[in-house]
N, C-alpha and C positions, 0 to 999 in steps of 0.2 A: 414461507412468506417473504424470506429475504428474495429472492427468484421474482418474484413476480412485483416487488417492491423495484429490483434492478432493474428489469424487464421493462417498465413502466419509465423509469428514466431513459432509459435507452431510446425506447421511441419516440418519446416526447425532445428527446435531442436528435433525433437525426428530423422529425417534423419540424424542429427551429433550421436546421441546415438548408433542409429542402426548398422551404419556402424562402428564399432567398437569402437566405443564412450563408457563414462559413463558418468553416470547421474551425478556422484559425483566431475563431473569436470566441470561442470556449477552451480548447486547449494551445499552452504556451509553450510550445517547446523548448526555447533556450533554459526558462526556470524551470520548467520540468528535470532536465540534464542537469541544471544546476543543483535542487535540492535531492535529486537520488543520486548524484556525485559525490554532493558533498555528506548525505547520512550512508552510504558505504563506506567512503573514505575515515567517517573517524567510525564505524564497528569496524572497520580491517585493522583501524591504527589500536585503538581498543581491546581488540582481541574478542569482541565477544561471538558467540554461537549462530551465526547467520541463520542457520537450516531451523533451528530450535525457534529463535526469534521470528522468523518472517511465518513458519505455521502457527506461532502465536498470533498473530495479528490475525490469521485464518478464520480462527478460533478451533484450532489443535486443542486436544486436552492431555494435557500432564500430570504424572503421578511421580511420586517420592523427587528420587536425584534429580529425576530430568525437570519439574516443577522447580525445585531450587533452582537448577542453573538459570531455568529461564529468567525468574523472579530476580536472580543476581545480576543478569544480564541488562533488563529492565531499569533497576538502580542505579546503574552506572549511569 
């Protein structure tokens, strides 16, 4: 469902493009840059588990240590 949930935005945004639309009035590149510059910058400064973390957001599933780290990782 997620798939065809996307799917569905997708096209209903490039149909706003199309019709007269631009692209540059749904996505902002300078705060785009800005806020994944600045949430790498402090997990680098942080220390925490990038790879662990960003397949969390996936929805990765974890069991025992690697569930902790993640969960710790989270908290911080």
């Amino acid at each position: 469902m997620r798939i065809v949930g996307l799917l569905i935005v997708m096209v209903l945004v490039m149909m706003g493009v199309t019709n007269g639309g631009d692209l540059s009035h749904i996505v902002d590149v300078p705060s785009l840059i800005i806020v994944a510059g600045v949430t790498l910058g402090l997990c680098l400064q942080g220390g925490l588990p990038l790879g662990m973390v960003a397949k969390s957001l996936f929805g990765a599933e974890y069991q025992g240590a690697e569930l902790r780290a993640v969960i710790q990782a989270w908290q911080h």
